[in-house]
N, CA, C and O atoms as CSV, one atom per row, in Angstrom:
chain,resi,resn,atom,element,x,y,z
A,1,UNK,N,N,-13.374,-22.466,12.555
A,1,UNK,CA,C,-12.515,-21.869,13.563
A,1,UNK,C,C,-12.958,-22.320,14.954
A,1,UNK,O,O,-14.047,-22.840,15.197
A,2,UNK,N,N,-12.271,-22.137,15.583
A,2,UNK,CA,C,-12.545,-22.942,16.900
A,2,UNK,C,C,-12.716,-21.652,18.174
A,2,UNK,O,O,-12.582,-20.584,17.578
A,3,UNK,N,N,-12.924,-21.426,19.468
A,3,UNK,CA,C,-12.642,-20.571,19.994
A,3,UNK,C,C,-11.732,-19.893,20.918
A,3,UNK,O,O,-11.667,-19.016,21.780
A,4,UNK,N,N,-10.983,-20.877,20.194
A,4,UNK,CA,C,-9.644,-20.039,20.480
A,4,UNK,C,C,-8.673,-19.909,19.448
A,4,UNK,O,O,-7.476,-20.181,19.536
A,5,UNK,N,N,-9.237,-19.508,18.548
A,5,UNK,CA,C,-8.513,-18.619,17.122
A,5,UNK,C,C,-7.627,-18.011,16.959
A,5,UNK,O,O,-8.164,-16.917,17.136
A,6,UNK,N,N,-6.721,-17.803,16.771
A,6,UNK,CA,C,-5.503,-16.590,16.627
A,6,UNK,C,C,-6.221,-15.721,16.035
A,6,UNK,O,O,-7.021,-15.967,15.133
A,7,UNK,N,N,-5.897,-14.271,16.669
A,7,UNK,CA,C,-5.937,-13.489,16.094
A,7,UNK,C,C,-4.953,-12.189,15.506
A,7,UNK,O,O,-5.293,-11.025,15.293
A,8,UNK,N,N,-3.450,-12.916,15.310
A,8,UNK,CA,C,-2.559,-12.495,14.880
A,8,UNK,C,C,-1.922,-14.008,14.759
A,8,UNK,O,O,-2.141,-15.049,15.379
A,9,UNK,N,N,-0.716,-13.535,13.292
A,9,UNK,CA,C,-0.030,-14.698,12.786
A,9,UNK,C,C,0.774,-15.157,13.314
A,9,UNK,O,O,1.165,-14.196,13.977
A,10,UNK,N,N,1.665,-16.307,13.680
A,10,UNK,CA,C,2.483,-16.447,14.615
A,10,UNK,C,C,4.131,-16.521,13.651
A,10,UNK,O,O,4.305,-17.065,12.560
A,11,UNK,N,N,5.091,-15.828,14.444
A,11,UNK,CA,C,6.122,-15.527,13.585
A,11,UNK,C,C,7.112,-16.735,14.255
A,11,UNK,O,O,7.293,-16.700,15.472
A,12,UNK,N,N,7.543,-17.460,13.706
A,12,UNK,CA,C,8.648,-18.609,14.109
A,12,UNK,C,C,9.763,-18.274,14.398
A,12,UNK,O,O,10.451,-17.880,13.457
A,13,UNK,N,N,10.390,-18.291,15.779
A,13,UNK,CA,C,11.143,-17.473,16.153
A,13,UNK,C,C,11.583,-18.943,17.320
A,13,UNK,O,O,10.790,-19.722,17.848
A,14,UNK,N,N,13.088,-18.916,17.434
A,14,UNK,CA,C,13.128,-19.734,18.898
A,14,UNK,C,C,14.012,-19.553,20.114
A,14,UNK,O,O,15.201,-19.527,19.794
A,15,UNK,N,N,13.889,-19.479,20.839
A,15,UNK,CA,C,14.280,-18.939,22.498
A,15,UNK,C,C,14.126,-19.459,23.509
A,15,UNK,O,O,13.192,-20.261,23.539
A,16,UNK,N,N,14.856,-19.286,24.662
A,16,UNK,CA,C,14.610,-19.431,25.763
A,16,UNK,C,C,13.400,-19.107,26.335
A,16,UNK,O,O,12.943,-18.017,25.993
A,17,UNK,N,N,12.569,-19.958,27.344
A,17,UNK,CA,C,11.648,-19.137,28.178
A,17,UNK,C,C,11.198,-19.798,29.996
A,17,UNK,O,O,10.864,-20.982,29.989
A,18,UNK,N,N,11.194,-19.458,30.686
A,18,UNK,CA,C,10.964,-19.775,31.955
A,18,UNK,C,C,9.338,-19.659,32.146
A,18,UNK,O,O,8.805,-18.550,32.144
A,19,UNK,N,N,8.600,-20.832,32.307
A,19,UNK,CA,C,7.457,-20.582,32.770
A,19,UNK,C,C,7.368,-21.189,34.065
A,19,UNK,O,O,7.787,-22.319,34.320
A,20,UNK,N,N,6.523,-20.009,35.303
A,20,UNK,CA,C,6.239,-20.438,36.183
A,20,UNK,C,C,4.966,-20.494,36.806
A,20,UNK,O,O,4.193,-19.542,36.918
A,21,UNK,N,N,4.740,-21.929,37.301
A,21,UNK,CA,C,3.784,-22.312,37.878
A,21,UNK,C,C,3.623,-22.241,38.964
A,21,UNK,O,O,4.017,-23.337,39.361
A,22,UNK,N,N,3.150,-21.442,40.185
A,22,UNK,CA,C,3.026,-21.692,41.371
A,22,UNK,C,C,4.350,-21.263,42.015
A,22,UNK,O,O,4.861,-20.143,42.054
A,23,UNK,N,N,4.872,-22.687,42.619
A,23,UNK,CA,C,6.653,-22.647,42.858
A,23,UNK,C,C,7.472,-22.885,42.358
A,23,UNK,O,O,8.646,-22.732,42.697
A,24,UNK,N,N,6.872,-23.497,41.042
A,24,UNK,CA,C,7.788,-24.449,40.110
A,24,UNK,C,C,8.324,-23.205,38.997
A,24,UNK,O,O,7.511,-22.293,38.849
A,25,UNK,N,N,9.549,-23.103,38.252
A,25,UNK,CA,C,10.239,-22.429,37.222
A,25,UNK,C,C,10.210,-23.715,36.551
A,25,UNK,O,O,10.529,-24.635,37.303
A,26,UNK,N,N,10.002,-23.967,35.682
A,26,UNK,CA,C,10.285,-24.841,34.035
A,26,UNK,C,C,11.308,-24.029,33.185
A,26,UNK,O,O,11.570,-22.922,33.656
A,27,UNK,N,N,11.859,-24.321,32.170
A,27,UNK,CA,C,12.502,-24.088,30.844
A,27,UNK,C,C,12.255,-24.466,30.070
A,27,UNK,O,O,12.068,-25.679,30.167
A,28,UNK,N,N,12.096,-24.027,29.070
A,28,UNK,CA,C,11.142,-24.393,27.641
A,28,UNK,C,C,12.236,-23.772,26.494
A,28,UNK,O,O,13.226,-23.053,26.627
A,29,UNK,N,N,11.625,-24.353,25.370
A,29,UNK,CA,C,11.822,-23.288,23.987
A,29,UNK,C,C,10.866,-22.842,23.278
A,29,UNK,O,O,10.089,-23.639,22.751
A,30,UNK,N,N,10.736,-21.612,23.133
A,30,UNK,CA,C,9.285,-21.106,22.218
A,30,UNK,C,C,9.584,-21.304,20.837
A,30,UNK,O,O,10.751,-21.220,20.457
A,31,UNK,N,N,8.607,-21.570,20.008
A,31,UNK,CA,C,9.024,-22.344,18.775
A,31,UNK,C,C,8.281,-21.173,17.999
A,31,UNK,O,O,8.570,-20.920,16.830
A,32,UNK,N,N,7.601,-20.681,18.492
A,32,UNK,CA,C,6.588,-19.334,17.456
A,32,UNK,C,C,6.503,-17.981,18.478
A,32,UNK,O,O,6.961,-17.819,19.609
A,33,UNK,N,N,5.948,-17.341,17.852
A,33,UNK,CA,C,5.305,-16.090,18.785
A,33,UNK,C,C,4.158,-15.120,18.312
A,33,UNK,O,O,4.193,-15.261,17.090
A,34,UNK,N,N,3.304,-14.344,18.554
A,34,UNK,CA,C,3.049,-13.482,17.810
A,34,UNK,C,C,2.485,-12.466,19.164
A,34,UNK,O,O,3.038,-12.399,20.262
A,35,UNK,N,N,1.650,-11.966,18.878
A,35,UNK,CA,C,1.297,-9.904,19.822
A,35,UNK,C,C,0.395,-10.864,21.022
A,35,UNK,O,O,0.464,-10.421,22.168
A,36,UNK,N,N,-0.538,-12.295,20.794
A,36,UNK,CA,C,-1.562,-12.625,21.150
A,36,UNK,C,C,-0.915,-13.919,22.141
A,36,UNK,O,O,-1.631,-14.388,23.026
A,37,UNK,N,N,0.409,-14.418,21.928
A,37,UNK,CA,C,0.692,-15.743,22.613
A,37,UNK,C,C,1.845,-16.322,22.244
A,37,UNK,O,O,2.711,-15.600,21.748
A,38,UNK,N,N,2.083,-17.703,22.409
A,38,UNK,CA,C,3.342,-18.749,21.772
A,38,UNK,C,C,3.265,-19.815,22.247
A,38,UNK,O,O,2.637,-20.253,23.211
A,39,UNK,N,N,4.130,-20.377,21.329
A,39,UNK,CA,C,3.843,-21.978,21.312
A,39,UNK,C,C,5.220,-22.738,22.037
A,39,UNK,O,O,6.295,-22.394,21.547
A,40,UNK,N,N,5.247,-23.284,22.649
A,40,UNK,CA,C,6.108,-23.807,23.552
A,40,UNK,C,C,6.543,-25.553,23.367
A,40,UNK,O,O,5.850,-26.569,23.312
A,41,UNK,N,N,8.167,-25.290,23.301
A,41,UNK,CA,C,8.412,-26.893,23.568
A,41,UNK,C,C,8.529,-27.379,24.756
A,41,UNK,O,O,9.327,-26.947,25.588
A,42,UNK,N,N,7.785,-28.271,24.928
A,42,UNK,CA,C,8.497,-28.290,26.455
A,42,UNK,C,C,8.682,-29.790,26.855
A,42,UNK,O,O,8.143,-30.661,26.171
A,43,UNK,N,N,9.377,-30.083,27.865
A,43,UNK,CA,C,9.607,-32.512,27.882
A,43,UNK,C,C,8.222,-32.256,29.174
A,43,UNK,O,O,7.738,-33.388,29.145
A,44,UNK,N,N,7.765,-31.835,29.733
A,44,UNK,CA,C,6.053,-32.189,30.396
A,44,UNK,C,C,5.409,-31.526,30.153
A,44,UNK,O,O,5.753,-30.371,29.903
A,45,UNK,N,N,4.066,-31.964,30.106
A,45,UNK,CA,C,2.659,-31.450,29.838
A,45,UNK,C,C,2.294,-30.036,30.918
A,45,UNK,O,O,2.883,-29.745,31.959
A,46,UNK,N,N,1.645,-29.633,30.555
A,46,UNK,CA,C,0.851,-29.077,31.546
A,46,UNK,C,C,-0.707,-29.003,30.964
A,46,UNK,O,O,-0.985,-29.354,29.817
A,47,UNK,N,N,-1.624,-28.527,31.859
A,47,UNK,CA,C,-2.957,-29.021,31.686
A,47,UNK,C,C,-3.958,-27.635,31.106
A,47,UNK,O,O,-3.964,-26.469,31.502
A,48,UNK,N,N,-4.768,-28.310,30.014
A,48,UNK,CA,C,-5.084,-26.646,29.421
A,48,UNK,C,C,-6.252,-26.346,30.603
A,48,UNK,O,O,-6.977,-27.024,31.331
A,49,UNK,N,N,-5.969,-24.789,30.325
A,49,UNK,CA,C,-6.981,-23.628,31.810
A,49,UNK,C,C,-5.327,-23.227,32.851
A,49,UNK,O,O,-5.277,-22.340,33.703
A,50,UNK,N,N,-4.328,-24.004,32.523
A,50,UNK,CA,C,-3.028,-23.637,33.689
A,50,UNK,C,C,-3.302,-22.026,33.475
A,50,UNK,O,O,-3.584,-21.376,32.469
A,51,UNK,N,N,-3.137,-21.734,34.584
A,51,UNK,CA,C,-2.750,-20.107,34.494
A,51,UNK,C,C,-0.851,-20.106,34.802
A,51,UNK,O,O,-0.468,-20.537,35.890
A,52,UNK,N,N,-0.064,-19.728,34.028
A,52,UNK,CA,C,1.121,-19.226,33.840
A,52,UNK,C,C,1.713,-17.910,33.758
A,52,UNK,O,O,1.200,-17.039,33.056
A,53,UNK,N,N,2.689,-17.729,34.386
A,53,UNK,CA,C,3.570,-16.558,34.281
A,53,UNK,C,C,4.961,-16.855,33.360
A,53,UNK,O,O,5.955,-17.441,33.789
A,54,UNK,N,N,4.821,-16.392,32.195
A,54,UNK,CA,C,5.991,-16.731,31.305
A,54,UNK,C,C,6.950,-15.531,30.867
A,54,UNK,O,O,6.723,-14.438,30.348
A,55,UNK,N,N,8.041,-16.135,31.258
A,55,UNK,CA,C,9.219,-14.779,30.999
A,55,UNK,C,C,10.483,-15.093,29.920
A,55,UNK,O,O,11.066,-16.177,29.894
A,56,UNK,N,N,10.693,-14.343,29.339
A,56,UNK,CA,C,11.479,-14.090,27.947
A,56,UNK,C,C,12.102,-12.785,27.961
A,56,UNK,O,O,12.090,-11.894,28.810
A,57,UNK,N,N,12.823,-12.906,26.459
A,57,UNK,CA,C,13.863,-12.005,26.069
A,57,UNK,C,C,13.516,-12.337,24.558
A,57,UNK,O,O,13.887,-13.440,24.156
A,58,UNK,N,N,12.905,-11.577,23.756
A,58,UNK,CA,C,12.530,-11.739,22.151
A,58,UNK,C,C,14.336,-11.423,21.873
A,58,UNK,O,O,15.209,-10.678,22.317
A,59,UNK,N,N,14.184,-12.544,20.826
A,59,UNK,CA,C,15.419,-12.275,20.263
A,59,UNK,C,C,15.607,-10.879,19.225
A,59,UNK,O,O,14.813,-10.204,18.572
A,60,UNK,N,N,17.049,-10.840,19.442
A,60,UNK,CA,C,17.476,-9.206,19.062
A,60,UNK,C,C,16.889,-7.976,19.932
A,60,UNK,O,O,16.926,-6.913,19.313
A,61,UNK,N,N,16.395,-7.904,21.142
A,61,UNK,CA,C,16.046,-7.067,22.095
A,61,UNK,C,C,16.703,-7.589,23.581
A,61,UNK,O,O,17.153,-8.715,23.790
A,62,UNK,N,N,16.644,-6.624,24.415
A,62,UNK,CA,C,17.297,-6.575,25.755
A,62,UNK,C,C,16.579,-6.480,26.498
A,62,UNK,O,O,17.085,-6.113,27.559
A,63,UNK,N,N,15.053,-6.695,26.557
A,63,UNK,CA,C,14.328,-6.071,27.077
A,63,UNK,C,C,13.070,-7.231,27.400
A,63,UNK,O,O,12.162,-7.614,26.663
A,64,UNK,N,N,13.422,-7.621,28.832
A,64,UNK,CA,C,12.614,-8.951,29.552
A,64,UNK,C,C,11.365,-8.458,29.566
A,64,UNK,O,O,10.926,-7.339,29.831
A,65,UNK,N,N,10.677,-9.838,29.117
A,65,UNK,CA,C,9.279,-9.471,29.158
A,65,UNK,C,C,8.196,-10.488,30.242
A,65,UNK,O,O,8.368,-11.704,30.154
A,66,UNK,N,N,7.554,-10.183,30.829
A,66,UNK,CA,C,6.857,-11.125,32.232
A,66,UNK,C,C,5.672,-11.018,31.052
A,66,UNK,O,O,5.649,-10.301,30.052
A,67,UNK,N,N,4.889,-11.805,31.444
A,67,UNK,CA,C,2.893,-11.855,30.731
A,67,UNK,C,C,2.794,-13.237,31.687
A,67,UNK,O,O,3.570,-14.148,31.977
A,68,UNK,N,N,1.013,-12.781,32.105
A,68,UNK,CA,C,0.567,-14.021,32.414
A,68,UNK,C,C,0.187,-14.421,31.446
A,68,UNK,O,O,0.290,-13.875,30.347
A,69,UNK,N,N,-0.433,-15.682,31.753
A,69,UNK,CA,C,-1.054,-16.435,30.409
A,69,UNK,C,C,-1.114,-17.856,30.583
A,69,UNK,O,O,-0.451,-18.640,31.262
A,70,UNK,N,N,-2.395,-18.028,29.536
A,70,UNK,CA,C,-3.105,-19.333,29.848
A,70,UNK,C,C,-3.041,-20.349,28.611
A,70,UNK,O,O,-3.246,-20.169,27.411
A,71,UNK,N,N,-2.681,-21.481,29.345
A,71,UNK,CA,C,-2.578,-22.760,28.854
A,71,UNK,C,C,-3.667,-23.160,27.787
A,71,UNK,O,O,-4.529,-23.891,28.275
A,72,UNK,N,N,-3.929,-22.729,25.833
A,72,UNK,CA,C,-4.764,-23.732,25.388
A,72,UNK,C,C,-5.058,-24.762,24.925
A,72,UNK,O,O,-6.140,-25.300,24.696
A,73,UNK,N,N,-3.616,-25.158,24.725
A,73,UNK,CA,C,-3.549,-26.234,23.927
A,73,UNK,C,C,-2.045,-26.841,24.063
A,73,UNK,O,O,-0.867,-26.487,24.008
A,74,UNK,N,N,-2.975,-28.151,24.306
A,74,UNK,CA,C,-1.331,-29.274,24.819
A,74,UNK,C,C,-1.118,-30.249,23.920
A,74,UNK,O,O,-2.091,-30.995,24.023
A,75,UNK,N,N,-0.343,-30.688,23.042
A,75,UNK,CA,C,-0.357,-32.018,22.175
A,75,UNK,C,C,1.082,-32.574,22.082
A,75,UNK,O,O,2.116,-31.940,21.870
A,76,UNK,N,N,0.921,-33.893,22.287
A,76,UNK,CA,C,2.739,-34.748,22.227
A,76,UNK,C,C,2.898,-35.051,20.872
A,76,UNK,O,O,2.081,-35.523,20.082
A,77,UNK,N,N,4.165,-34.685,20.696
A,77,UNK,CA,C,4.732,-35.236,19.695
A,77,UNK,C,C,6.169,-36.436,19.808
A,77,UNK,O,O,7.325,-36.415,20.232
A,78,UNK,N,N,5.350,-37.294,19.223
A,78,UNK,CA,C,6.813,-37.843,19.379
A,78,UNK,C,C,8.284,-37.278,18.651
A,78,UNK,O,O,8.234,-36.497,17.701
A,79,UNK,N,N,9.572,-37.763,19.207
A,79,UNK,CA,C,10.663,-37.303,18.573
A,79,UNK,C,C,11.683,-37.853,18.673
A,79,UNK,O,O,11.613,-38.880,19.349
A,80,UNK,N,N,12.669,-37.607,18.271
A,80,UNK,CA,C,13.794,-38.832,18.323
A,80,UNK,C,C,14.017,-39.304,19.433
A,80,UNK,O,O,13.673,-40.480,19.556
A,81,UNK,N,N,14.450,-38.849,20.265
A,81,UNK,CA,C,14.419,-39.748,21.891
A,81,UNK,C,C,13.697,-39.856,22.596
A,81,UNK,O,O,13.585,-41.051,22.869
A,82,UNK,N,N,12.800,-39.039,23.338
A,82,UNK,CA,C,11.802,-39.270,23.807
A,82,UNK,C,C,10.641,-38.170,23.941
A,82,UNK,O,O,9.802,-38.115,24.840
A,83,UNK,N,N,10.782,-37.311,22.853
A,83,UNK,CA,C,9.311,-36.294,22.401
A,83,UNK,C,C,9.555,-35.159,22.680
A,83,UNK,O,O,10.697,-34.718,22.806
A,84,UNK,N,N,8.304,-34.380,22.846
A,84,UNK,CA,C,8.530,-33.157,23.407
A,84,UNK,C,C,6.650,-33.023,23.554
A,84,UNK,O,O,5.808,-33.916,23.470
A,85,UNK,N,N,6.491,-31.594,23.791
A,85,UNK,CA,C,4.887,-31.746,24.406
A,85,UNK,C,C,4.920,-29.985,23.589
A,85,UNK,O,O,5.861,-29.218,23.794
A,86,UNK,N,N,3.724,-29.620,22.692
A,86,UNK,CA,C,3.585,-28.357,22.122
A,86,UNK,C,C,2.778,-28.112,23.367
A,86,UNK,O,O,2.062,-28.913,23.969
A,87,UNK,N,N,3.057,-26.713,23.665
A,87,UNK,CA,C,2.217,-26.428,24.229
A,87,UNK,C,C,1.524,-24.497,24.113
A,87,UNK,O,O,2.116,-23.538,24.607
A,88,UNK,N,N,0.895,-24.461,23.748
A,88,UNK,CA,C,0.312,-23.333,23.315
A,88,UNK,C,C,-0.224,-22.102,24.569
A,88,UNK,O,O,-0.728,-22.406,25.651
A,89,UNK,N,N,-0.090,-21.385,24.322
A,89,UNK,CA,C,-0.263,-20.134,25.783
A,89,UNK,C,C,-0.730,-18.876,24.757
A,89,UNK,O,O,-0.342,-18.595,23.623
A,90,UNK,N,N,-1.758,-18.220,25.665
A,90,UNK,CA,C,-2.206,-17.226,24.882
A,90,UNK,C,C,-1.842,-15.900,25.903
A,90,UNK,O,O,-2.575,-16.029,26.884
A,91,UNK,N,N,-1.180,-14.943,26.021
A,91,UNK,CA,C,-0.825,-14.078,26.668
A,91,UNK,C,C,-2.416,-13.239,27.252
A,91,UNK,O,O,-3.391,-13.021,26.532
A,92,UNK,N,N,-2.295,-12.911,28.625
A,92,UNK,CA,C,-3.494,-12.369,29.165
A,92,UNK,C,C,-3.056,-11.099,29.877
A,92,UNK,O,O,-3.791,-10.115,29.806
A,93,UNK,N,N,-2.000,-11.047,30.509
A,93,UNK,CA,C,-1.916,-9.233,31.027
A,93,UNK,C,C,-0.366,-9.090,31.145
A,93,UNK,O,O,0.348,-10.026,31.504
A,94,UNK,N,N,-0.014,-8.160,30.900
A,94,UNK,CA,C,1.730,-7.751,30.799
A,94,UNK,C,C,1.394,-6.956,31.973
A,94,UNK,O,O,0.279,-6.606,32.359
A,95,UNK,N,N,2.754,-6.686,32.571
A,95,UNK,CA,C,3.083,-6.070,33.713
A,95,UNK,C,C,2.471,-4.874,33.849
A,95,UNK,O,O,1.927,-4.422,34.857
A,96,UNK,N,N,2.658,-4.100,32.154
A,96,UNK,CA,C,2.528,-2.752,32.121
A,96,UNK,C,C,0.628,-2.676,31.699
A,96,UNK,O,O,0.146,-1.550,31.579
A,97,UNK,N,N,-0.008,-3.527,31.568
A,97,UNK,CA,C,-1.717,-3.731,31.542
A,97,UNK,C,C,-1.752,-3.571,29.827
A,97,UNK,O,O,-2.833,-3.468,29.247
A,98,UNK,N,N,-0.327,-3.564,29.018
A,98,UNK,CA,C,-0.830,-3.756,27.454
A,98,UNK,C,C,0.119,-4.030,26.743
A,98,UNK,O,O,1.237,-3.640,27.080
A,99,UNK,N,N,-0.102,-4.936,25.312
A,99,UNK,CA,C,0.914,-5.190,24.804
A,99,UNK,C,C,2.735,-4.608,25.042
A,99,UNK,O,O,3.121,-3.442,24.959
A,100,UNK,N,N,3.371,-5.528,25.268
A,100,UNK,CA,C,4.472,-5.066,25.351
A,100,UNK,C,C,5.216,-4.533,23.890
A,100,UNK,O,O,5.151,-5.306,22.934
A,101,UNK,N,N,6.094,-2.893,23.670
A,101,UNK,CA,C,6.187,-2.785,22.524
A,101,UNK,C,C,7.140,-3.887,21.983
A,101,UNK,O,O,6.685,-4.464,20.995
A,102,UNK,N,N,8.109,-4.224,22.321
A,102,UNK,CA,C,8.848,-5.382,21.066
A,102,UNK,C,C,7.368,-6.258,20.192
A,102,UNK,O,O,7.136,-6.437,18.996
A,103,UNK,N,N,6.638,-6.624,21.396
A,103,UNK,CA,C,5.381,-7.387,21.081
A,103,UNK,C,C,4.283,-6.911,19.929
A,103,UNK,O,O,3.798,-7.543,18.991
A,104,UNK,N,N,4.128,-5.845,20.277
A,104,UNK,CA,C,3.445,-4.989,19.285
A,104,UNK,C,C,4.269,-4.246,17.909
A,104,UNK,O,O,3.694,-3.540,17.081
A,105,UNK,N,N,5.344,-4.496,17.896
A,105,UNK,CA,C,5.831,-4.529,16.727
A,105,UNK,C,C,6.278,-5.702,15.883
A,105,UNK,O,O,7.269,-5.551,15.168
A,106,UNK,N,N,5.612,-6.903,15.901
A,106,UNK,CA,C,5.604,-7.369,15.484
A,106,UNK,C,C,4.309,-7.690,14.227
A,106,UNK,O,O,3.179,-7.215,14.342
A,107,UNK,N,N,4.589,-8.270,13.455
A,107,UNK,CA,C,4.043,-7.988,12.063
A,107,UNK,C,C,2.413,-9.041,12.078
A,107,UNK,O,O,2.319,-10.257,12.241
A,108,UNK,N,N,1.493,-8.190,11.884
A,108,UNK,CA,C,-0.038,-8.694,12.328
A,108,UNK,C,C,-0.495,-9.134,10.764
A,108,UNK,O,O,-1.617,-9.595,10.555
């Protein structure tokens, strides 16, 4: 195991998500999720240690969710036209200082 382990399973789920850097808003698609983070498609890199603010809408809920969260893991894949970049984020503080519930009901 490495040290940065999951410590919840990640449920494959895919959506919209806005991550922002600084001044910059991006658009992504989250390709997984689970209580601890998600995995992100995205067409540029970003650099692992980024600190991010990533915002969503779990599908089948109404209910926007902000978390910061940090960049651990970046890897390209190639793809039919010109790739995409995984990029992995581990959630570090919700607005409200703890799991958000849609978040926490999800299956550990």
């Amino acid at each position: 195991m490495t040290d940065h382990a999951r410590r919840a399973p990640r449920i494959p789920l895919s959506f919209p998500v806005l991550v922002t850097t600084g001044q910059e808003v991006r658009r992504h698609m989250a390709d997984n999720v689970s209580r601890d983070g998600m995995l992100l498609l995205a067409s540029e890199p970003y650099r692992i240690g980024d600190r991010v603010r990533v915002t969503f809408v779990l599908p089948a809920t109404d209910v926007e969710i902000e978390v910061e969260a940090e960049v651990l893991h970046v890897a390209w894949v190639p793809g039919r036209a010109s790739g995409q970049f995984r990029v992995g984020v581990r959630f570090e503080r919700f607005d409200n200082d703890g799991a958000h519930p849609p978040l926490r009901a999800l299956p550990c």
